[in-house]
C-alpha positions as CSV (number, residue, x, y, z in Angstrom):
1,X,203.5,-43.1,-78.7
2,X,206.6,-41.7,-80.6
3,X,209.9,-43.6,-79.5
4,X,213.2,-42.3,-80.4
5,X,216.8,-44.3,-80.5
6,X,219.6,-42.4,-81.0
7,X,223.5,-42.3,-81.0
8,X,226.6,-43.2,-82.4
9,X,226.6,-46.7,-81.6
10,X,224.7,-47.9,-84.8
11,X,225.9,-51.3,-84.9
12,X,222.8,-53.2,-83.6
13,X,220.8,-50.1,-83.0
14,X,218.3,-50.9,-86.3
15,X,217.9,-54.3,-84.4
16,X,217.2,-52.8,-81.3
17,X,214.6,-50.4,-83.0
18,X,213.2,-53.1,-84.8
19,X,213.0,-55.2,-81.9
20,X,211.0,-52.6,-79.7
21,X,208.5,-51.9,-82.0
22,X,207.9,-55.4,-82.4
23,X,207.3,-55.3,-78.5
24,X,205.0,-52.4,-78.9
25,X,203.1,-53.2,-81.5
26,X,204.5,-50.0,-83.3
27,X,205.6,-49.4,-86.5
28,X,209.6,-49.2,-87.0
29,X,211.9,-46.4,-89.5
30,X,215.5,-47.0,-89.6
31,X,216.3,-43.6,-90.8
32,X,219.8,-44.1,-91.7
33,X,217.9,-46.7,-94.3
34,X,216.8,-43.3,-95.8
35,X,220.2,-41.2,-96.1
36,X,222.0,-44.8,-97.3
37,X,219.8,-44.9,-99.9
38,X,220.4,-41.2,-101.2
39,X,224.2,-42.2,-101.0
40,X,223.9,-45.3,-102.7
41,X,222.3,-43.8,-105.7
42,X,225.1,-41.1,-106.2
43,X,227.8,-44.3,-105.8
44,X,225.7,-45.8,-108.4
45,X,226.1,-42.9,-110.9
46,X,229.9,-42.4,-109.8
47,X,228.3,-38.6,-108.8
48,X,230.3,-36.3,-106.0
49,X,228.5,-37.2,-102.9
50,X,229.1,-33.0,-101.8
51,X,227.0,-32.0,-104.6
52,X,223.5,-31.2,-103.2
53,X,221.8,-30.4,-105.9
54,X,222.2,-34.2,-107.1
55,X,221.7,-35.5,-103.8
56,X,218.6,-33.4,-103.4
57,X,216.9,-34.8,-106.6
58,X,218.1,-38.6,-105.3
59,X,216.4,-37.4,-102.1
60,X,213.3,-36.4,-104.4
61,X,213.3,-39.7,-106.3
62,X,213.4,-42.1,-102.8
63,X,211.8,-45.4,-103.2
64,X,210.9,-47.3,-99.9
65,X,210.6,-50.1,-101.8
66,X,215.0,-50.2,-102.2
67,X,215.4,-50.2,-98.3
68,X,215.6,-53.8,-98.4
69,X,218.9,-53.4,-101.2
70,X,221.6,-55.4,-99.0
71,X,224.0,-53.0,-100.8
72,X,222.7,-49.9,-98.4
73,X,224.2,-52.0,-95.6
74,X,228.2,-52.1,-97.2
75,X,230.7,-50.0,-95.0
76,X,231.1,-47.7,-98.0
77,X,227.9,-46.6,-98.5
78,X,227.1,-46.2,-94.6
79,X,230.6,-43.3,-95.0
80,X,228.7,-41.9,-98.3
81,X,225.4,-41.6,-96.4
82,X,227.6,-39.9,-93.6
83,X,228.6,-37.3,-95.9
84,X,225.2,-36.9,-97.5
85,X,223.0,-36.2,-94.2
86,X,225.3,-33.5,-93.2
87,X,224.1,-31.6,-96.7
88,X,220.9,-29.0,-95.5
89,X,219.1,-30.0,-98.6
90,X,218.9,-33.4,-98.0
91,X,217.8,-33.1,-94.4
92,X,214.9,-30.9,-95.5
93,X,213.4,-33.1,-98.6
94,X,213.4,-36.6,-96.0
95,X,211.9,-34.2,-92.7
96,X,208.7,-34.5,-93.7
97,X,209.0,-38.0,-94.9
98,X,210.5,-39.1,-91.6
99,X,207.9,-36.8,-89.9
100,X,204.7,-38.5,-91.4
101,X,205.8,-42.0,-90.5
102,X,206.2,-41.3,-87.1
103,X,202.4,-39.2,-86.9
104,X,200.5,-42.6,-87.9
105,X,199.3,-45.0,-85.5
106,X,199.7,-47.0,-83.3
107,X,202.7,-45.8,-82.7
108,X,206.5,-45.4,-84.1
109,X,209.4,-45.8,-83.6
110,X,212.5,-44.1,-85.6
111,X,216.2,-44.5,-85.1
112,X,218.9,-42.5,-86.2
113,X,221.1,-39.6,-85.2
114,X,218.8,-36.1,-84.6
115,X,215.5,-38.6,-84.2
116,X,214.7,-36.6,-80.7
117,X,216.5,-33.3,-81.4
118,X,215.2,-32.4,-84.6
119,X,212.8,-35.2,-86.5
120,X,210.8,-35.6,-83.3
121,X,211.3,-33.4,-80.8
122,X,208.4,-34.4,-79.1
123,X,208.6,-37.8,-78.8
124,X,207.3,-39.5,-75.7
125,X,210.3,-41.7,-75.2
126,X,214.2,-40.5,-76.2
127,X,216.8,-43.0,-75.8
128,X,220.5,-42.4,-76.7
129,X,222.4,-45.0,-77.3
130,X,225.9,-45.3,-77.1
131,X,229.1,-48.0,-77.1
132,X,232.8,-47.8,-76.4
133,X,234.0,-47.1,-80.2
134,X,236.3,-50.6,-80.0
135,X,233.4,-52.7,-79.8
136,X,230.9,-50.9,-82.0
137,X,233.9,-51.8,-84.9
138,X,234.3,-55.6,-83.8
139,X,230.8,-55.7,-83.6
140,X,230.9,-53.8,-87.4
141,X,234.1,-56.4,-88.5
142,X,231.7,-59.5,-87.2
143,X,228.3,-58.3,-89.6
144,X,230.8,-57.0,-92.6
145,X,232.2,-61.1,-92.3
146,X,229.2,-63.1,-92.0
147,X,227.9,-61.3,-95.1
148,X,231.3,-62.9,-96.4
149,X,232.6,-59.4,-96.6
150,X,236.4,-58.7,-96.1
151,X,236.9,-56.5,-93.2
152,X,239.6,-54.0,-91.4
153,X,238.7,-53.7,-87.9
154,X,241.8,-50.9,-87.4
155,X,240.3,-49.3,-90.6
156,X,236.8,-49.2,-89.3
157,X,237.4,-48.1,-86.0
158,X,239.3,-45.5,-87.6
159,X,235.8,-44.8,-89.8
160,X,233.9,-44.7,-86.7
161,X,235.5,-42.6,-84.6
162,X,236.1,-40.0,-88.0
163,X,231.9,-40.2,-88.7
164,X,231.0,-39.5,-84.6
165,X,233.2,-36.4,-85.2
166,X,231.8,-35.5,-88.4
167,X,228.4,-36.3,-87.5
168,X,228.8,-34.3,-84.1
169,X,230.2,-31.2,-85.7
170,X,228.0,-30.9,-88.7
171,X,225.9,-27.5,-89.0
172,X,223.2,-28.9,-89.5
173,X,221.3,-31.4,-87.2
174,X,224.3,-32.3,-85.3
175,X,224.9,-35.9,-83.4
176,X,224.0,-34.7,-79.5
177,X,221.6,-36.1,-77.1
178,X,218.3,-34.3,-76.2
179,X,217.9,-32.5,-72.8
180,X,215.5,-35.2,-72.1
181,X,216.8,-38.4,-73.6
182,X,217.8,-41.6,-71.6
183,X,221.4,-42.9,-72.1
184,X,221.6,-46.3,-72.6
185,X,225.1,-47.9,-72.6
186,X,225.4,-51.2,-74.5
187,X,229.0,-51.6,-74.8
188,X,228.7,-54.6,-72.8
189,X,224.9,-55.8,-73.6
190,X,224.0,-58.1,-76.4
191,X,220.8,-57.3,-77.9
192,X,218.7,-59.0,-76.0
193,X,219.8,-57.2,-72.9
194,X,220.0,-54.3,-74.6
195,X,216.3,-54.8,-75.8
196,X,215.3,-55.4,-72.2
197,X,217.3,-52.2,-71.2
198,X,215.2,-49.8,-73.8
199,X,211.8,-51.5,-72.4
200,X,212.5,-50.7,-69.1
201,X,213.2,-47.0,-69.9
202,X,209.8,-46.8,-71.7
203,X,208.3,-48.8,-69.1
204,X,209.6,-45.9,-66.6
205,X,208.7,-43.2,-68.4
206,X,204.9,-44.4,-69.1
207,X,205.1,-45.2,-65.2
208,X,205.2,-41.3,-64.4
209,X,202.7,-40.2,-66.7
């Protein structure tokens, strides 16, 4: 079984992924991980994060084994990586990568932003999840501090609500629910609730099959 988590409330969403798949049994890909990573490594050699043809080869170069970097999780590099999925080239080198995780078994599950629309648009389960944009940047403000970070909740709710625009009105692969994908609504669910939530839609769509 293929589950997909998308959205534009990605504060907590890699938990919730994560989370699932423990329940499952499944394997777990936080794609945006994988874009973050690109973006990081034109950061890292002070590149222009709108050239392609250097975030292509970054793309080319990936290493799985920098997913852990606690750097990929700074607020600057999740606005580089913003700008970086939207390039065509990018999205095409990490589709197949993205693609062949979620084929293994036992099962997978991937979030991101086009997991159902375009990575796997056959995926058994499609969840899209989504927050009131004032509490997906106190929730931001909270993580950015008890990594001892400073942080601008005005300035990040500002961030947020510019990326969901960017994100929705890209070309390519934009931010939009599938046909077929369940909303769930965790502005006011913590993660265990929200956890619950995202088992009970799988649970009801394994029900009808």
């Amino acid at each position: 079984m293929i589950i997909a988590i998308d959205g534009p409330a990605a504060s907590g969403k890699g938990t919730l992924g994560k989370r699932l798949a423990h329940h499952y049994g499944y394997r777990h890909l936080d794609t945006g991980v994988i874009y973050r990573a690109v973006a990081h490594a034109l950061l890292e050699m002070g590149a222009d994060l709108h050239n392609e043809a250097l975030a292509i080869a970054a793309a080319r170069q990936l290493d799985p084994k920098t997913f852990g970097n606690p750097a990929l999780k700074s607020h600057e590099v999740g606005n580089a990586a913003s700008i970086v999925s939207a390039l065509p080239g990018v999205r095409e080198v990490l589709l197949n990568f993205q693609r062949q995780f979620a084929s293994h078994p036992p099962g997978a599950v991937l979030d991101g932003r086009d997991i159902g629309t375009v990575i796997c648009p056959d995926a058994d389960v499609k969840i899209f999840v989504v927050a009131d944009p004032r509490v997906r940047a106190r929730r931001r403000t909270l993580e950015a501090q008890s990594r001892g970070e400073q942080a601008d909740e005005a300035a990040i709710l500002a961030d947020i609500i510019k990326r969901d625009e960017r994100d929705q009105n890209r070309p390519t692969a934009p931010l939009r629910a599938a046909p077929d994908a369940h909303t769930l609504d965790n502005s006011n669910l913590g993660i265990d609730e929200s956890v619950q939530a995202a088992i009970d839609i799988v649970e009801a769509v394994r029900a009808k099959r």
